[in-house]
C-alpha positions as CSV (number, residue, x, y, z in Angstrom):
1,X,0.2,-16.0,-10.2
2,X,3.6,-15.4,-8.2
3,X,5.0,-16.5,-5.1
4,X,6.5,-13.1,-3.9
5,X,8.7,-13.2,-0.4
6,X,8.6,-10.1,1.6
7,X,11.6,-9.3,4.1
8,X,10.5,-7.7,7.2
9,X,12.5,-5.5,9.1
10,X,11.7,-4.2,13.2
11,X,12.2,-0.6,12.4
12,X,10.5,-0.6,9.0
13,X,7.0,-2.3,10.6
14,X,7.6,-0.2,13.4
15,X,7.3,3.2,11.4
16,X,4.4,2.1,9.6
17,X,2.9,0.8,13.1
18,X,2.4,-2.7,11.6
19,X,0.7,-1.8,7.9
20,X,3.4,-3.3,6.2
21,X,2.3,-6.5,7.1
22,X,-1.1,-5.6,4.9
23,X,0.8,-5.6,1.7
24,X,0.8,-9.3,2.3
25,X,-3.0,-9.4,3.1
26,X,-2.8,-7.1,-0.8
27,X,-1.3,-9.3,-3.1
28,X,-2.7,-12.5,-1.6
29,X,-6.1,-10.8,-2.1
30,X,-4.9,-11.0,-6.0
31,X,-4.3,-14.2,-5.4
32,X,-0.3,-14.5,-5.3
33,X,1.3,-16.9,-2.9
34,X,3.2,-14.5,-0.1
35,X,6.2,-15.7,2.5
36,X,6.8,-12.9,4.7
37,X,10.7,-13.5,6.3
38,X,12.2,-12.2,9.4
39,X,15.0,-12.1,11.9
40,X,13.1,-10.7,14.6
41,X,10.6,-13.2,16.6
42,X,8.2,-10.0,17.5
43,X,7.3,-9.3,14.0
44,X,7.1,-13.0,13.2
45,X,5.1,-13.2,16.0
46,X,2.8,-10.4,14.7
47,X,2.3,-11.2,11.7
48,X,1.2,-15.1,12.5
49,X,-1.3,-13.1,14.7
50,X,-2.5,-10.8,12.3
51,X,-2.5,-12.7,9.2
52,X,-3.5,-16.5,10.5
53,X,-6.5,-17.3,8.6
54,X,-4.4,-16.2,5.4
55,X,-3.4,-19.7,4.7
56,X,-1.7,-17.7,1.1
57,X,0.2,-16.2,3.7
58,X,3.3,-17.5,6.0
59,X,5.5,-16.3,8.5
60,X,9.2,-17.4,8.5
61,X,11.6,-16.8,11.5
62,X,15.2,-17.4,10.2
63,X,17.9,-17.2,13.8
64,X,21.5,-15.6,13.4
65,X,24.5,-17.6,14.1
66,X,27.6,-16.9,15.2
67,X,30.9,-16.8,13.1
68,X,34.1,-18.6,13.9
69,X,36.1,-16.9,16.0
70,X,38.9,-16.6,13.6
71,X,37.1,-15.8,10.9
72,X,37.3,-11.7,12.4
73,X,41.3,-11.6,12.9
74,X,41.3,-13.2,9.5
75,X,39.7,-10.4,7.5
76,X,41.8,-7.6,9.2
77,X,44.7,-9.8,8.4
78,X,43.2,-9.5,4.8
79,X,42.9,-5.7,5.4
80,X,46.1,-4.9,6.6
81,X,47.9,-6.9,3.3
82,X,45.8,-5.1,1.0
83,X,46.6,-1.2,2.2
84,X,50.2,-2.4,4.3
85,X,51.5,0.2,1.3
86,X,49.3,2.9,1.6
87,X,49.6,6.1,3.2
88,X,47.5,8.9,4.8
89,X,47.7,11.6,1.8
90,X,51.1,14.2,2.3
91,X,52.0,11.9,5.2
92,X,54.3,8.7,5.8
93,X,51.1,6.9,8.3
94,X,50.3,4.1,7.2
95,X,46.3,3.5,6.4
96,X,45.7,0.6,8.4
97,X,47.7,1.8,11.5
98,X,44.7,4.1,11.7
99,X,41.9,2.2,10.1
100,X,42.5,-1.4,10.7
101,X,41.5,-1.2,14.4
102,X,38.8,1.3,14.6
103,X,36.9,1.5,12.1
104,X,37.4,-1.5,10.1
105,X,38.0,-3.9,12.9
106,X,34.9,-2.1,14.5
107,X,32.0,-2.1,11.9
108,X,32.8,-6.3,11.4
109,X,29.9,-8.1,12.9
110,X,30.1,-11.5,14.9
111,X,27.2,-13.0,13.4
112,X,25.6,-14.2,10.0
113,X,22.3,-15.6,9.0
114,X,22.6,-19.2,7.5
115,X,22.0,-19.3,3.0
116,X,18.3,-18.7,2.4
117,X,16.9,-20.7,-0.4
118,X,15.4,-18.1,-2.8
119,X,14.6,-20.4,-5.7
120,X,11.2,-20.9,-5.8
121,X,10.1,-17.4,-5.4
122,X,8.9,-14.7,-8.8
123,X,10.1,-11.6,-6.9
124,X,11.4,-10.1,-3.7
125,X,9.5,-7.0,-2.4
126,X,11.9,-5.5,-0.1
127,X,11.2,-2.4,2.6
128,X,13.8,0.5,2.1
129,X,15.1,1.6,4.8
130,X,16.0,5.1,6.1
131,X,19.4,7.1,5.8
132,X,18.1,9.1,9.3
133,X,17.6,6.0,11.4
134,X,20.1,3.1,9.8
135,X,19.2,-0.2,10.3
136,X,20.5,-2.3,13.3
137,X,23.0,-5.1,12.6
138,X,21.0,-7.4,12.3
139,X,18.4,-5.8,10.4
140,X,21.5,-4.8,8.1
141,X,23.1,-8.0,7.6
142,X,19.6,-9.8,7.6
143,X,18.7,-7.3,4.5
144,X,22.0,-8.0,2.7
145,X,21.6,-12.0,3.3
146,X,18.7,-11.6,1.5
147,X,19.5,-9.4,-1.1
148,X,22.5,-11.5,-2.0
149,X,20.7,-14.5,-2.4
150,X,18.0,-13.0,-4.7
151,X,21.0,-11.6,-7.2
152,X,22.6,-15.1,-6.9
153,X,19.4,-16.9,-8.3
154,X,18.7,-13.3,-10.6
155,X,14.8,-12.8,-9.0
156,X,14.1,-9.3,-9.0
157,X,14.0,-7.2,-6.1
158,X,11.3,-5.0,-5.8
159,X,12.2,-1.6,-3.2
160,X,9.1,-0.6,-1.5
161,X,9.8,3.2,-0.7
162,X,7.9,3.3,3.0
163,X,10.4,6.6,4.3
164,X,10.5,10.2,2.1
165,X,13.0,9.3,-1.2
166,X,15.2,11.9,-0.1
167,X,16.4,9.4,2.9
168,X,17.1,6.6,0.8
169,X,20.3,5.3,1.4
170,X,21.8,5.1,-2.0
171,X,23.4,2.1,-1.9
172,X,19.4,0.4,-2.3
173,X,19.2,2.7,-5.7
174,X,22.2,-0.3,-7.1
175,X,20.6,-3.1,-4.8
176,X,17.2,-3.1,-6.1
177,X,15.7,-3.8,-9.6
178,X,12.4,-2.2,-9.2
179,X,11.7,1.1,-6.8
180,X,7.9,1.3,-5.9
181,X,7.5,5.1,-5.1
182,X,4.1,6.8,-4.3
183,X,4.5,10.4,-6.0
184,X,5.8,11.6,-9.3
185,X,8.2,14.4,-8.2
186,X,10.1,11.8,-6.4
187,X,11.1,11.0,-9.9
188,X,13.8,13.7,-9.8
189,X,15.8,12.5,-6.9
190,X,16.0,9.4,-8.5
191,X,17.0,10.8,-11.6
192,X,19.8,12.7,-10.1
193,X,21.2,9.4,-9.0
194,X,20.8,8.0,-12.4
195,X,18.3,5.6,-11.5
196,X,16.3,4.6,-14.9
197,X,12.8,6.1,-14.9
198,X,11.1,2.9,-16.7
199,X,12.1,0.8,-13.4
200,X,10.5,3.7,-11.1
201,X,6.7,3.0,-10.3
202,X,4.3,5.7,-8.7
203,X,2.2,3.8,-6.6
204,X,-1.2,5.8,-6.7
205,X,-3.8,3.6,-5.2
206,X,-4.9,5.0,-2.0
207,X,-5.5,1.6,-0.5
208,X,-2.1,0.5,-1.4
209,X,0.1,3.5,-0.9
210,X,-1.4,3.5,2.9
211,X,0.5,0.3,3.8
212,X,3.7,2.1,2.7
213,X,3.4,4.6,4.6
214,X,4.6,6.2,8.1
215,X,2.0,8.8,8.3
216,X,-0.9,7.5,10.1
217,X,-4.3,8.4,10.3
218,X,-7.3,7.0,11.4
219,X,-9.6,6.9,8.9
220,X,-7.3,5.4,6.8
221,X,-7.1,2.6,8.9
222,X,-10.2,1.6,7.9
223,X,-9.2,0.2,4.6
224,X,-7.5,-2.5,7.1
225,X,-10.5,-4.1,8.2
226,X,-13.3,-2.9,5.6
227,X,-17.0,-4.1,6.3
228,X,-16.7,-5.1,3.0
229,X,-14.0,-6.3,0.4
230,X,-14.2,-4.4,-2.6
231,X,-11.7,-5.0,-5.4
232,X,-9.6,-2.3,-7.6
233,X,-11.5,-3.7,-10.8
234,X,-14.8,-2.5,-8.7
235,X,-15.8,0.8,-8.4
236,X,-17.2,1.5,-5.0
237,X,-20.5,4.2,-4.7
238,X,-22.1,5.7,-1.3
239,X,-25.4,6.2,-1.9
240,X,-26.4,8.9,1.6
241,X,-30.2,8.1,2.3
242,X,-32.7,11.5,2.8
243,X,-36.1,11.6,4.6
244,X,-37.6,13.6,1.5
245,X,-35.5,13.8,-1.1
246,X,-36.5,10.1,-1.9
247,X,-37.0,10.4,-5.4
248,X,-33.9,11.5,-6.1
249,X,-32.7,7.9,-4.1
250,X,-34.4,6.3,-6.2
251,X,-32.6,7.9,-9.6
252,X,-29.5,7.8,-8.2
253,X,-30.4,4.0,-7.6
254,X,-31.8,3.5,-11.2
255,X,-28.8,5.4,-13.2
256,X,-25.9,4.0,-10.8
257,X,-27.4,0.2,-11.0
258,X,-27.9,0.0,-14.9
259,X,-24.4,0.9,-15.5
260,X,-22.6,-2.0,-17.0
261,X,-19.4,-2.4,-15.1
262,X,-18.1,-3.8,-12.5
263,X,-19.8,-2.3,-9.1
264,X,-20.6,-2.2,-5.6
265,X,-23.4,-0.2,-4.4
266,X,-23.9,0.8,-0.7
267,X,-27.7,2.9,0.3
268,X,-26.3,4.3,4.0
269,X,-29.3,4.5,5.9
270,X,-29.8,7.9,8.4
271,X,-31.9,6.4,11.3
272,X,-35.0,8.8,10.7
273,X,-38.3,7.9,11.0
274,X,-41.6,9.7,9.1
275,X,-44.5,9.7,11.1
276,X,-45.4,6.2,11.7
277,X,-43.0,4.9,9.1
278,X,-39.7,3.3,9.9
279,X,-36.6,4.5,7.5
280,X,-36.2,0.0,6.9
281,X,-40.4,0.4,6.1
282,X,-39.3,3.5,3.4
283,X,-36.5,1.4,1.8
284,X,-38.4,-1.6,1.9
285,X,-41.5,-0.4,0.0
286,X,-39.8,2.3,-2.4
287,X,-36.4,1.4,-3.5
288,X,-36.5,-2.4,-3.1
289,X,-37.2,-2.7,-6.7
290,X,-34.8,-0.9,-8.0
291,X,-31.7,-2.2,-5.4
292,X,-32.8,-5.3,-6.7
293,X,-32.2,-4.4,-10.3
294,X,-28.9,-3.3,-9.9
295,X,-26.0,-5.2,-12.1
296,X,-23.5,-5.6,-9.8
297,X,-23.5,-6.1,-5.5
298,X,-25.6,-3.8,-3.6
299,X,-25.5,-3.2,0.6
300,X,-27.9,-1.6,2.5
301,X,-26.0,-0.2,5.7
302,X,-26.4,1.3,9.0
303,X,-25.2,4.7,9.4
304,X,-22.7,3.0,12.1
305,X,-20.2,1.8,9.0
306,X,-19.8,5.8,8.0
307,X,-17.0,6.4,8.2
308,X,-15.6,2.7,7.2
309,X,-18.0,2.9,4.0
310,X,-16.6,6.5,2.9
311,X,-12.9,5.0,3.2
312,X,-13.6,2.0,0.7
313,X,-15.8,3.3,-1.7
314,X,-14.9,5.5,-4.9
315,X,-17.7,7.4,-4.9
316,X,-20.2,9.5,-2.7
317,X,-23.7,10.7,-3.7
318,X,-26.0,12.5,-1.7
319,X,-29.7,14.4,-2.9
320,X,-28.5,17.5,-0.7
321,X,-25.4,18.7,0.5
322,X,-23.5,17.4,3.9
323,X,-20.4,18.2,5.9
324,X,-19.7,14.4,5.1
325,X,-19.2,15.1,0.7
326,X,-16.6,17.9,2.0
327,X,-14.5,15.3,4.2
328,X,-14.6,12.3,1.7
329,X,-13.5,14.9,-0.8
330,X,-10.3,15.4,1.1
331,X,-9.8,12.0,0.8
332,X,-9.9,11.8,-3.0
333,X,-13.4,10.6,-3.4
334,X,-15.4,11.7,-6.1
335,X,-18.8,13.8,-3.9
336,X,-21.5,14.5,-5.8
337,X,-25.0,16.2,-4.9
338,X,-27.6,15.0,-7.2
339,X,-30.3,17.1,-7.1
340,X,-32.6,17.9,-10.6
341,X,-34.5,20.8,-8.5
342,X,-30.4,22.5,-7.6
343,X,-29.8,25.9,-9.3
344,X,-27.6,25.7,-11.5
345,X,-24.4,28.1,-9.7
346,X,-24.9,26.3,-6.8
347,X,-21.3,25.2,-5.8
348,X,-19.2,24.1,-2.5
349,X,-15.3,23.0,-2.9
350,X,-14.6,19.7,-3.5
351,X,-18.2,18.6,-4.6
352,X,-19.9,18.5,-7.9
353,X,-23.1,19.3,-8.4
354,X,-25.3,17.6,-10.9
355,X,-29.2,17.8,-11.9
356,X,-29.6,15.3,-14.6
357,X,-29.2,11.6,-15.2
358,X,-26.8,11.8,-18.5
359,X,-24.5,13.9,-16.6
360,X,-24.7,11.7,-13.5
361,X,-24.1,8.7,-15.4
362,X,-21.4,10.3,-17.4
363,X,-19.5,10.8,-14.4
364,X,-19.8,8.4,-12.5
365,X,-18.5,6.3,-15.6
366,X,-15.2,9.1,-15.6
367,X,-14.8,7.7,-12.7
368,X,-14.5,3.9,-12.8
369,X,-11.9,5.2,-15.9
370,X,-10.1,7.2,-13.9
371,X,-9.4,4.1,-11.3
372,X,-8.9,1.8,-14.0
373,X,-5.9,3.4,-14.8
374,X,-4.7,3.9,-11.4
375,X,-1.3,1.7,-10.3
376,X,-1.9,-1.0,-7.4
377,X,0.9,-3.3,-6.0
378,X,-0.7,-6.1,-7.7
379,X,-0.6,-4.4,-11.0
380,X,3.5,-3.3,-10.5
381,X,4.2,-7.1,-9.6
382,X,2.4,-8.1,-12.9
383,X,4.7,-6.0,-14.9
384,X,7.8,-6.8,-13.0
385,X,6.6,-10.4,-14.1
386,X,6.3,-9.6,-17.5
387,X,9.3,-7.9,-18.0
388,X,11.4,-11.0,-16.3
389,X,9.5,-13.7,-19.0
C-alpha cells in the first residue's frame, strides 16, 4: 500500500464544505497510509476533529516564515539588470521603469514556508484550485512549496479536479502528473491544452466523485457517515419489505443470497403490523431461513436508515412499485420491481420491471459488473503506482 500526502488548502475545503477531508477517510479505508498537510490551523484543526480515530490518518500544520529583509530589494535588483535594456514596444520607456515597482515589486511575497521533506511519500494528491477565485498567498506559495518539493524527489502529483475544468488555471495542466476528473467530455478541454489523455482519469464512483465536489446535497451526505461500511468490491442490495407481497420477499431473498459474489444484503423493514402479528414476528418466522442462507452479509433495518441505506447500496428491490425506486433511480441506482404476477407492459421511468428469477438474477449480476468496472480513487492511485514501478 502507499503513503499518499494530501495538501489542503482553506478555500478548496471550503467549497466542498469540508468533504475533501473524506478522501483521506477513502484511501485509508483501502488501507494506504494518508498525511493530510496544511498552512491554515482551522483546517488542521478540522480535520484532527473529524478524522481522530483514523490513526492511518494525520494532520500536519507547517507555519510560514518570514524572508530577510533584503532578500525583496535583492530580486528587483535582479529584475532591473535583466530588462535595464528593454523597451516598451515603438517607444524609448524602459520596461522596468514601469514594471519593476508595480507589478513586479508588488506580487513578491514577504514570506516562505520552511523545505518539506517529501521523501517517504508514493504520491501527492493535490486539490486544483479555481482560475475565478485564485488562491490567497499563502495558499499560493504553500501549493508551490509543495509542488516543488514533490518534482525535486520525482513523486507524482496527482490533481484532484474539485472546481468545473474550464476554471483550471493552466499553469496546474504543467504542474501535475496525473489529473483526476469526474466526466468524460472534460476530456476535450484538456485536450485543447495538449494535456495527454492516458494521464486523464474520469473518476466515476459516486461515493468518490462526491468528496470532489462543490455541489452539495443532502442525501449525498450520507455516504459520509453510512450505517454501514460497504466496500466498492461489494455490491450493495435494498431489499423494501411488503405486508403481502411476502413471497415475493422471500425470492428476492433466495435468488439475491445464492449469488456467488461479493454482497451485502439489507431487508428495510416498513413498521406494519397484520392483525396480531408484529412485522419482527413475520420476518422472524418466514424469511429467517433464507437471510440466514445468504453468501455474503445480510442487515435487517429499521425504516429510519432510508434514506442512508438507499445512498450506499447499489441496488433497490421492491415486490410493488414506490415513490422511493423513482428517487434512488435519480441517484444512479439500479430499481427494480420484482413481481411474477406484474403484466408484462407494465413500466415507470427509471425502474425495471421483472417477473422471473433468471432474469432477476441476471441483472442483478449486470450489475455488480457494471461497478466492477467503475474507477474509485483507490483504484487511480493503484495505477499511478504501477506506472511509477
Amino acid at each position: 500500500m502507499s503513503r499518499l500526502l494530501i495538501p489542503l488548502g482553506e478555500g478548496e475545503m471550503q467549497s466542498t464544505n469540508g468533504r475533501l477531508v473524506f478522501v483521506a477517510k477513502a484511501l485509508a479505508s483501502r488501507g494506504h497510509t494518508i498525511d493530510i498537510i496544511t498552512y491554515s490551523k482551522s483546517v488542521f484543526n478540522f480535520v484532527g476533529d473529524v478524522l481522530k480515530d483514523h490513526k492511518a490518518i494525520r494532520a500536519i500544520h507547517v507555519g510560514s516564515q518570514p524572508l530577510n529583509y533584503y532578500h525583496i530589494p535583492s530580486l528587483v535588483n535582479t529584475f532591473i539588470k535583466l530588462t535595464y535594456d528593454m523597451c516598451l514596444p515603438q517607444t524609448d520607456l524602459k520596461l522596468y521603469k514601469v514594471t519593476a515597482f508595480d507589478d513586479f515589486r508588488g506580487h513578491i511575497s514577504s514570506f516562505t514556508y520552511p523545505a518539506i521533506d517529501l521523501s517517504g511519500y508514493d504520491m501527492v494528491l493535490l486539490p486544483i484550485p479555481s482560475i475565478e477565485i485564485p488562491p490567497l498567498n499563502d495558499c499560493d506559495i504553500f501549493y508551490s512549496t509543495v509542488c516543488f518539493y514533490a518534482k525535486d524527489k520525482k513523486i507524482p502529483i496527482i490533481g484532484l479536479q474539485v472546481f468545473p475544468v474550464i476554471q483550471t488555471p493552466p499553469i496546474f495542466l504543467t504542474v501535475v502528473d496525473y489529473l483526476v476528473i469526474k466526466e468524460d467530455y472534460e476530456r476535450e478541454f484538456l485536450n485543447g491544452y495538449g494535456f495527454d489523455q492516458e494521464r486523464a482519469f474520469v473518476l466515476n464512483y459516486d461515493r468518490d466523485a462526491y468528496l470532489v465536489n462543490t455541489v452539495e446535497d443532502k442525501y449525498l451526505d450520507f455516504l459520509l457517515d453510512p450505517v454501514v461500511e460497504v466496500s466498492k468490491e461489494e455490491l450493495a442490495i435494498l431489499v423494501i419489505n411488503h405486508p403481502r407481497l411476502r413471497f415475493c420477499i422471500r425470492e428476492i431473498i433466495e435468488v439475491v443470497g445464492a449469488l456467488n459474489i461479493p454482497k451485502t444484503l439489507f431487508l428495510l423493514k416498513r413498521k406494519f403490523v397484520i392483525r396480531e402479528l408484529s412485522e419482527d414476528d413475520i420476518i422472524r418466522d418466514l424469511f429467517m431461513d433464507d437471510i440466514r442462507k445468504v453468501k455474503g452479509r445480510s442487515f435487517i433495518m429499521d425504516s429510519d436508515a432510508k434514506s442512508n441505506l438507499l445512498m450506499i447500496s447499489d441496488i433497490i428491490i421492491s415486490p410493488s412499485y414506490l415513490s422511493t425506486l423513482g428517487f434512488a433511480s435519480n441517484y444512479n441506482k439500479l430499481s427494480i420491481v420484482y413481481n411474477p404476477l406484474n403484466d408484462k407492459d407494465v413500466s415507470q421511468r427509471g425502474v425495471t420491471f421483472i417477473s422471473d428469477k433468471e432474469t432477476l438474477k441476471k441483472t442483478v449480476m449486470q450489475a455488480y459488473e457494471r461497478k466492477r468496472a467503475i474507477v474509485s480513487l483507490s483504484d487511480i492511485v493503484a495505477v499511478v503506482g504501477r506506472r511509477r514501478v
